[in-house]
N, C-alpha and C positions, 0 to 999 in steps of 0.2 A: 339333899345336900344342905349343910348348913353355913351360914352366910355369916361372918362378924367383919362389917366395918366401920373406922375407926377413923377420926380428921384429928389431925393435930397441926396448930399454927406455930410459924417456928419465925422466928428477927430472923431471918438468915438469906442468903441468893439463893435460889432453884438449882443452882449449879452445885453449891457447897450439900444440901438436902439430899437432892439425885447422886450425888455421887458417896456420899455417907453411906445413903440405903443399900446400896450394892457393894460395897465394900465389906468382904468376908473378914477383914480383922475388925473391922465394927462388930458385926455380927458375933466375932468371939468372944470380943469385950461382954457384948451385950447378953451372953447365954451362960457366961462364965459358972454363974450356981449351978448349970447341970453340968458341968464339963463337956461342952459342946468345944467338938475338934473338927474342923474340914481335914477329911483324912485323902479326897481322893479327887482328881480334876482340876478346879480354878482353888487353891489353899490358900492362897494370900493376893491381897492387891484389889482392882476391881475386878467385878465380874463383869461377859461382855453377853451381846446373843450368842444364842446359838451352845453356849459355855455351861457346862454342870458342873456341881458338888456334891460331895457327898460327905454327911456329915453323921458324926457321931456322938451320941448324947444318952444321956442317961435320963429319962422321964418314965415317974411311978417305979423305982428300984429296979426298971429295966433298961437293959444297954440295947441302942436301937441304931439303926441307922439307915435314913433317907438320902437320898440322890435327886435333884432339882435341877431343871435345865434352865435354860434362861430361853422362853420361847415369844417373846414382842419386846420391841424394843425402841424408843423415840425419845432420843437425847433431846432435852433435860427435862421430857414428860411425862413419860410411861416406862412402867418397864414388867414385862410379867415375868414368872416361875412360876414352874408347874412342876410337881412330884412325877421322876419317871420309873421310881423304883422305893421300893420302903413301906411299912406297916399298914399305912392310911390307902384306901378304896384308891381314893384320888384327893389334891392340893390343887388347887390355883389360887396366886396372891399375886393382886393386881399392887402396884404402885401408880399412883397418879398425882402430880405434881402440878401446881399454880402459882405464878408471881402475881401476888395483889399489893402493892407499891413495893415496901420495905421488907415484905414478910412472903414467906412460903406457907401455901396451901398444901399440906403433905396426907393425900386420903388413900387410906390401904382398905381394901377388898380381898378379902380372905375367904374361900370359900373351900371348905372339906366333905368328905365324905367317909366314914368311918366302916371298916368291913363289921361282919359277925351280924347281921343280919339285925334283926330288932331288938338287941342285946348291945350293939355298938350304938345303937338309936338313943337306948334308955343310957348309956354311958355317958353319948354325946349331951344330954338333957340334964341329967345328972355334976357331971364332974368335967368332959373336956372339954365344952363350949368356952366356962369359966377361965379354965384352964390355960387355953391359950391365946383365950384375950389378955390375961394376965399379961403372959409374954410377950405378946404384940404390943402394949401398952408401955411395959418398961422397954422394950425394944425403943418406940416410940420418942419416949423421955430421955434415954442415953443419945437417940442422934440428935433430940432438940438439945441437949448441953453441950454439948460436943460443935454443932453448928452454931449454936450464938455466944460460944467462946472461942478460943484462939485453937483449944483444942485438938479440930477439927485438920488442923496444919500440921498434927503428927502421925494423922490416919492417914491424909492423902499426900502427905511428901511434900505440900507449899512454905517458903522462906519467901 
């Protein structure tokens, strides 16, 4: 299984962070270059426990689609997803969140495992490790802009 994780420090409250990260129109915003759609489950709003998606996107000219349940959950700390259904062997993507004064500790633990035997190995080494740290990365950088501007007040519906 291959492991990428990633800390990003955001100016923001733990609460604005945690609840960004779970927010599938975030998440839309954030995938928009593959045309990543939530087609089926929680499509809009936050996600909660217990809650899946299933989403559709286009990665390497193929049209793909994974399903993710929401299986831990500890307001405004933790929150995991796990892949229940879709390409990849197995997902889990840890969310773990920190208030250290003024600023959120936002650290993701991403961990996959890719099928096709020692051919998804050499891929994973290759080409999708990179790959989707990429994604995690700009993922990343749209909820930190999004949290330490006002932004952030049109994903979650605050006035």
């Amino acid at each position: 299984m291959h492991t990428i994780k990633l800390v990003t420090e955001i100016n923001a409250s733990i609460d604005i962070c945690f609840n960004l990260s779970r927010s599938i129109d975030l998440h839309k915003i954030s995938t928009a270059h593959t045309n990543e759609a939530a087609i089926a489950g929680t499509t809009t709003g936050l996600i909660n426990l217990n809650e899946t998606v299933t989403w559709q996107a286009t990665h390497f000219g193929i049209k793909q689609r994974l399903t993710s349940k929401i299986t831990a959950f500890n307001q405004p700390f933790y929150f995991r997803d796990e892949q229940v259904k879709g390409i990849f062997k197995s997902i889990y993507h840890e969310h773990i969140f920190e208030q250290v004064g003024n600023k959120t500790i936002m650290t993701d633990v991403f961990k996959f495992q890719s099928p096709f035997g020692i051919l998804g190995q050499l891929f994973n080494q290759l080409v999708l490790t990179n790959y989707l740290c990429k994604l995690l990365v700009n993922r990343n950088n749209i909820i930190k802009d999004f949290a330490e501007t006002d932004k952030w007040k049109l994903i979650l519906q605050v006035q």
